[in-house]
Each structure stands twice: as structure tokens, then as C-alpha cells.
C-alpha positions as CSV (number, residue, x, y, z in Angstrom):
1,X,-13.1,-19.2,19.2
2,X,-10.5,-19.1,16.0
3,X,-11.4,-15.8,15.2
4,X,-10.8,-14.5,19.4
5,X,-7.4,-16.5,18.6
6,X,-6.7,-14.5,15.5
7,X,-7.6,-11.6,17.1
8,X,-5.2,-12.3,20.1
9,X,-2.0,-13.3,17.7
10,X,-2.7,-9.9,15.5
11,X,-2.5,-7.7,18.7
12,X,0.0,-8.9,20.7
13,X,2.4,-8.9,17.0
14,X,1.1,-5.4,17.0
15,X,1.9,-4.4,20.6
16,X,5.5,-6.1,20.0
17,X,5.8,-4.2,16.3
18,X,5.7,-0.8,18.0
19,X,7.2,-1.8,21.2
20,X,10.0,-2.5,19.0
21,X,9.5,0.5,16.8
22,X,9.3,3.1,19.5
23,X,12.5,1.3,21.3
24,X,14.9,2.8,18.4
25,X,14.3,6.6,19.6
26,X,16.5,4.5,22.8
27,X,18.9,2.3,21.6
28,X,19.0,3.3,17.6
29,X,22.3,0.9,16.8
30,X,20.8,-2.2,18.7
31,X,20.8,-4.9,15.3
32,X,19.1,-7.4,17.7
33,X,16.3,-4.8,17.9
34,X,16.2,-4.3,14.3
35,X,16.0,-8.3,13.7
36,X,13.1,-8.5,15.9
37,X,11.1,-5.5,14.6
38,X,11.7,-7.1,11.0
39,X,10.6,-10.5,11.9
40,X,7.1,-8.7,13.6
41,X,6.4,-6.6,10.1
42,X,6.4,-9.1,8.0
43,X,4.2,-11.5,10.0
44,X,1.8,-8.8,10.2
45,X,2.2,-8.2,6.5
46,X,1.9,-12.0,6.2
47,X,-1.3,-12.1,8.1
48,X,-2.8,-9.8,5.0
49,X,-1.3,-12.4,2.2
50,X,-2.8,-15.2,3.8
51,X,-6.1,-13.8,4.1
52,X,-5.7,-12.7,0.7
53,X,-4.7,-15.3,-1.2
54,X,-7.7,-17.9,1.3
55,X,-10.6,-15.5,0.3
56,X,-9.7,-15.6,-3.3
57,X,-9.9,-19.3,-2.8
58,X,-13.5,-19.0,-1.0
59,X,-15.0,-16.3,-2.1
60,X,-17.7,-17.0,-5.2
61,X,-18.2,-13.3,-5.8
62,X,-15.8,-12.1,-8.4
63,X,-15.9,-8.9,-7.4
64,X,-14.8,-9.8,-4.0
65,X,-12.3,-12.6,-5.3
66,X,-10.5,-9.8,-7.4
67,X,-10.0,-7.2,-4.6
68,X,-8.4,-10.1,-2.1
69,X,-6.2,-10.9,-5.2
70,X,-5.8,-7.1,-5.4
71,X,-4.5,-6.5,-2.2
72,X,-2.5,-9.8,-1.6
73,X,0.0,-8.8,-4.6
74,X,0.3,-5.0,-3.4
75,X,0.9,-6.8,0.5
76,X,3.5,-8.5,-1.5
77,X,4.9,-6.1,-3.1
78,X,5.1,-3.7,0.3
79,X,6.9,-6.0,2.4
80,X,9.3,-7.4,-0.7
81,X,10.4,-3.9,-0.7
82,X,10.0,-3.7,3.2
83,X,12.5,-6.4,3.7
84,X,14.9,-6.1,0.7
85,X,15.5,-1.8,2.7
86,X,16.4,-3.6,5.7
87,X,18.8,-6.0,4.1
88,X,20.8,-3.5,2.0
89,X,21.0,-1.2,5.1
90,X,22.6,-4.4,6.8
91,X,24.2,-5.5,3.9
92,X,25.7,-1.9,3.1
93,X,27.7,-1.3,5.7
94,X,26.9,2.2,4.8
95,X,28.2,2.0,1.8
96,X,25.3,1.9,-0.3
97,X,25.4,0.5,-3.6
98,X,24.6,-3.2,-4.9
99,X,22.3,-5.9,-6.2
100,X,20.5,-5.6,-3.2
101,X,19.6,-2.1,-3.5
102,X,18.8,-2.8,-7.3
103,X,16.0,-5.6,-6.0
104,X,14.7,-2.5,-3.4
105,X,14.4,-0.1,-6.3
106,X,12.2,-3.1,-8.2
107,X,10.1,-4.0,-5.3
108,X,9.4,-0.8,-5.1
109,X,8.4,-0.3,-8.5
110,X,5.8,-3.1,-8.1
111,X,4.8,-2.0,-5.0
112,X,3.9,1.6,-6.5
113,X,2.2,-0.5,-9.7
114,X,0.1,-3.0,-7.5
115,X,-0.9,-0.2,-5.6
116,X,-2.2,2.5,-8.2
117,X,-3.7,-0.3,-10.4
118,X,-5.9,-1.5,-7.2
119,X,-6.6,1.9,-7.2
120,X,-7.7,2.7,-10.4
121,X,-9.7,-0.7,-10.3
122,X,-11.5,-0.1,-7.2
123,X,-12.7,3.2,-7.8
124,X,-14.3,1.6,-11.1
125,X,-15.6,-1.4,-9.2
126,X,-17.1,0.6,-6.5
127,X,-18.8,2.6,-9.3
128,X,-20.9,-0.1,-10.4
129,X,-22.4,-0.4,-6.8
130,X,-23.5,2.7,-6.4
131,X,-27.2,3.6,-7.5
132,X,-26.4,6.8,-8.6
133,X,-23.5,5.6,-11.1
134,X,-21.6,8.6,-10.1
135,X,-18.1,9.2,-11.8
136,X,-15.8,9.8,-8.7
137,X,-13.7,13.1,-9.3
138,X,-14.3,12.4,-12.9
139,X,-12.4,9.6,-12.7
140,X,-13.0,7.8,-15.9
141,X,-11.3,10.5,-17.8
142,X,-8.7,11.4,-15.4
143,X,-7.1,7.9,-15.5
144,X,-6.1,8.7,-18.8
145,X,-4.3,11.6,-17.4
146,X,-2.5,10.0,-14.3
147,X,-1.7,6.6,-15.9
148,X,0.8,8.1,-18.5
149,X,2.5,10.5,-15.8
150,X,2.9,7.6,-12.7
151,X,3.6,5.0,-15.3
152,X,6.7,7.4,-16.4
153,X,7.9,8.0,-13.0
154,X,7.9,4.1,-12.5
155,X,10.1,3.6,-15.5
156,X,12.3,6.7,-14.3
157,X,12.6,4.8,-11.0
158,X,13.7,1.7,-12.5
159,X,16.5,3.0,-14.8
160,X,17.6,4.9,-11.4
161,X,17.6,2.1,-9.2
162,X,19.8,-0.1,-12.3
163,X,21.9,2.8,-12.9
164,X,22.6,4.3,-9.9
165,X,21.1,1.7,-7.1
166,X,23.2,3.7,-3.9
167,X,20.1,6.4,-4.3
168,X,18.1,3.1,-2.3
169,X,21.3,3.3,0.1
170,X,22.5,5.3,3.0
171,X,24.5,7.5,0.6
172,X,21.3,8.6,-1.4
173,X,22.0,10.4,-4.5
174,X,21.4,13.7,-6.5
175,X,18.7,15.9,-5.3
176,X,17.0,15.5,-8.9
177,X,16.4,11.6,-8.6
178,X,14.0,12.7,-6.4
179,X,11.3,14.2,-9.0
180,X,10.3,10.4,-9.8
181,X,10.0,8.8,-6.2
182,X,8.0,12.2,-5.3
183,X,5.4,11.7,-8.1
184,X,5.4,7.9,-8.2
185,X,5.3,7.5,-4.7
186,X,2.9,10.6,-3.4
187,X,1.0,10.2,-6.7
188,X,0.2,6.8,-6.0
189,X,-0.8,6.9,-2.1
190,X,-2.5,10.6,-2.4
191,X,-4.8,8.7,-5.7
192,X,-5.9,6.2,-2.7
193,X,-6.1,8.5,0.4
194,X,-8.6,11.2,-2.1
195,X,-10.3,8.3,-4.5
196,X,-11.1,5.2,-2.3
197,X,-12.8,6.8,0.5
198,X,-15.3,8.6,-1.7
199,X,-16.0,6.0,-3.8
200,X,-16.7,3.5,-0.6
201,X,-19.4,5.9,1.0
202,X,-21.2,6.4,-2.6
203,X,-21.2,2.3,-2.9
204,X,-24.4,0.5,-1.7
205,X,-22.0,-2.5,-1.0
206,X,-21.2,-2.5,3.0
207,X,-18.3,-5.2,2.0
208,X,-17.0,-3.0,-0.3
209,X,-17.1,0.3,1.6
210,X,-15.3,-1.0,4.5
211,X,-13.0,-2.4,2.2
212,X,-12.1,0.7,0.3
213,X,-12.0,2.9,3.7
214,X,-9.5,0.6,5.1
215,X,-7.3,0.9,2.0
216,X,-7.8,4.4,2.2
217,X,-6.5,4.5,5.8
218,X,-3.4,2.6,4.9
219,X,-2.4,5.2,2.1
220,X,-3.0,7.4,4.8
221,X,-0.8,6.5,7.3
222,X,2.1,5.5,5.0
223,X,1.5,8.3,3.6
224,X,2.1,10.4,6.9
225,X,4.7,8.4,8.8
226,X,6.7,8.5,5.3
227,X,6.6,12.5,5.5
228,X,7.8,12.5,8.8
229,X,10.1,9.9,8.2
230,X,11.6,11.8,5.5
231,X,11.4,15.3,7.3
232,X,13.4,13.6,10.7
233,X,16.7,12.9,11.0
234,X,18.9,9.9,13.1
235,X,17.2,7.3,15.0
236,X,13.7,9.4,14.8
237,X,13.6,9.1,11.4
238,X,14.0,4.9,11.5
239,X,10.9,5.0,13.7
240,X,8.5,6.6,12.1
241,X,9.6,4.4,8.6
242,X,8.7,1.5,10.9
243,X,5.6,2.9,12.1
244,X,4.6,3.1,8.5
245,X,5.1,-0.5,7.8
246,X,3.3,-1.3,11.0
247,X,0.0,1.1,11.0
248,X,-0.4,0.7,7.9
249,X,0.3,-3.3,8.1
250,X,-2.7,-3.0,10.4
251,X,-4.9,-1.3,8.0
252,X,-4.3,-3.7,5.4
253,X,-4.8,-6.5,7.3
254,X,-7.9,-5.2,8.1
255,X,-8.9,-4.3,4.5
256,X,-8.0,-7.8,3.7
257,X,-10.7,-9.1,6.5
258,X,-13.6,-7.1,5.5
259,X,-14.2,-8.9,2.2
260,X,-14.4,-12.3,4.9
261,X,-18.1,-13.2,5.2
262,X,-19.2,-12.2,8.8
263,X,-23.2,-13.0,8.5
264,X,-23.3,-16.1,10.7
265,X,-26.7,-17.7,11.5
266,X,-26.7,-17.6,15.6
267,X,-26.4,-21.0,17.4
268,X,-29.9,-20.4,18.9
269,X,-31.6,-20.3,15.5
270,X,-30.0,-23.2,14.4
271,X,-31.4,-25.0,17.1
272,X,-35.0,-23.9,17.0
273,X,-34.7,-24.8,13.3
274,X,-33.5,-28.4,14.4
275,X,-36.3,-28.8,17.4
276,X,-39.3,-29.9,16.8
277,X,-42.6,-28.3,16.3
């Protein structure tokens, strides 16, 4: 019955995340609409944490209890930087500029650094589940390659967003700023969207398949709706960043609830057990 209630709550936040979402293409200066598609992201953002930060409380398998841990800092780190956009782009007036935009170029640091780490974890985890010990794109020597040049952009990122924060504004800033946020950002989700996938189907672990899949389909779709985002302009472009934040919300949550145990004993057995013989 609580998990038919869950179920209920997570799609009806859902149905209202896109109703809202879509609704911008219509009225694209309504700030009530905005506050209300806000508030509906970061509960279903929220919904991941908290299923995050319960499992690592549950779960006895360490393998399980780090992945939950794993994805409840880069849910964190997502909707920090999810929320701390939307208030400099209130905030702005804009103008651009600001502490505010300063704390959206950090979030997103961590974001990217939570992210690529779970990655790079994962894809060794998963590696030790799979009977054939297979070395996923050669993966244990690439590392050493992509490390060094996403851990670079990062930094570059940083000193941009202390130095010149109005690049996370509405003003934006020079065309070359955009080197770093390509890599860091396209490095990181296209590392997921190749690695994760692969390594879940070669892992004998269902938990951890369905796990990595997920997590794969989340760098997917932010992956996509941030390409079209980016490539749209006015009121078109707003909601397809939205849609980002809410597919792939929905594909985190659901990473998040694979690593719950499912494998109840039926009512019926438990009664046959209890009757006598």
C-alpha cells in the first residue's frame, strides 16, 4: 500500500513538472509559473535524496550502500545547481553578474565531480560482478587519461565562474569560456551514457544492472534536452532545460529505487509457514 502511495505522489509531481514545463512555450514571462515548476523539480529531485541517503542507512551490502551514497551527493549536487540558475535568473534582473551566479558556477562544479567520480566508480564496481572480469572500453587505463583532462576543465570552470560569474547569467560571456563547460560538462554525461550501460549488461548483479542502466538513461536525457536547450532560442529554450531537470529527475529517482530490496516472501507463504501440518 506505501509503495502504490509512492508511486501515486511521484507521478502526479511528474505530470505537474511537465504540465508546467510545456506551459512556458505559452506563457514564457509567467514568474508564478516558474515558482511552481521550481517547487515540482526539486521535490522530485528530493524524492532521489531521500531514497538515497534511507538505503545507505538500510542496506548491509557495501557495494549497494556506496552507490545510494553515490547518487544522493550527485542528486544534491544537480538540483543545488538546479535552483541556485533559477535564482540568479530572478535575482538578475537580466543583468547577470553576482554571488549568486558565483554559487551556480560551484554547484556546478560539484555536480560535474559527483557525477564523473560515480562514474568512474561504478564502472569499476560493476567490473567485479561480472564473471568474465572484462575491462569495459579499457577503462582501467583510460581513467588515467580522462581524469587529468575533466579534472582541468572543472578547475577552468571554477576560476570562470569567480572571475567572471555573468557567463552563469543572461549576459553569458566570451565564446572561448565555452571550451571548459563543453568538455566538463559533455565529458562527464557522454563517460555515463557510453560506460554505465555496458558495464550493467556485462554484470551478473540484476541490482546493479538496473542501477547502472538507469544512470545511464539520466546522462542521456540531460544530455539531450541540454543540446536542444542550448541549440533553441526564447521561451523554447527554458523548456527543454526544464525537461532536463525533470526526465532526468525521473531517471534518477529511479536509479536510486533499484538498489531498494524488492524480494518479498508472499503473504500466502507466510501463512502456510505459520499453519499447521
Amino acid at each position: 500500500m506505501q509503495d502504490k502511495t509512492e508511486k501515486v505522489i511521484v507521478y502526479l509531481t511528474l505530470a505537474a513538472a511537465l504540465a508546467c514545463a510545456i506551459s512556458f512555450g505559452t506563457f514564457p514571462n509567467n514568474t508564478i509559473l516558474y515558482s511552481f515548476n521550481d517547487v515540482f523539480i526539486t521535490l522530485f529531485w528530493g524524492y532521489s535524496i531521500y531514497w538515497a541517503l534511507d538505503l545507505r542507512r538500510l542496506l548491509s551490502a557495501q557495494l549497494y550502500r556506496n552507490q545510494a551514497l553515490g547518487e544522493g551527493l550527485v542528486a544534491v549536487g544537480w538540483i543545488a545547481f538546479g535552483v541556485s540558475t533559477s535564482i540568479s535568473t530572478y535575482a538578475s534582473g537580466g543583468n547577470g553578474g553576482g554571488v549568486v551566479e558565483t554559487i551556480s558556477s560551484v554547484t556546478l562544479v560539484i555536480a560535474l565531480a559527483t557525477t564523473f567520480y560515480f562514474v568512474d566508480s561504478s564502472v569499476l564496481a560493476a567490473r567485479k560482478s561480472d564473471p568474465l572480469y572484462r575491462n569495459t572500453f579499457h577503462w582501467r587505463r583510460l581513467r588515467f587519461v580522462i581524469w587529468p583532462v575533466i579534472a582541468t576543465s572543472l578547475f577552468a570552470l571554477l576560476v570562470i565562474g569567480v572571475v567572471s560569474p555573468s557567463f552563469f547569467g543572461p549576459q553569458g560571456g566570451p565564446a572561448w569560456y565555452n571550451i571548459p563547460v563543453f568538455v566538463a560538462v559533455f565529458g562527464t554525461l557522454v563517460s555515463a551514457v557510453v560506460l554505465l550501460p555496458v558495464s550493467g549488461r556485462r554484470s551478473r548483479d540484476q541490482t546493479i544492472r538496473k542501477n547502472l542502466e538507469w544512470f545511464g538513461l539520466f546522462s542521456a536525457s540531460f544530455t539531450i534536452f541540454i543540446v536542444l536547450g542550448v541549440s533553441a532560442v526564447g521561451s523554447l529554450a527554458v523548456v527543454f532545460f526544464s525537461l532536463a531537470f525533470i526526465v532526468g529527475g525521473y531517471c534518477m529517482y529511479r536509479s536510486t529505487k533499484s538498489l531498494a530490496p524488492l524480494n518479498k516472501l508472499p503473504e500466502r507463504i507466510g501463512v502456510e509457514a505459520g499453519s499447521p501440518r
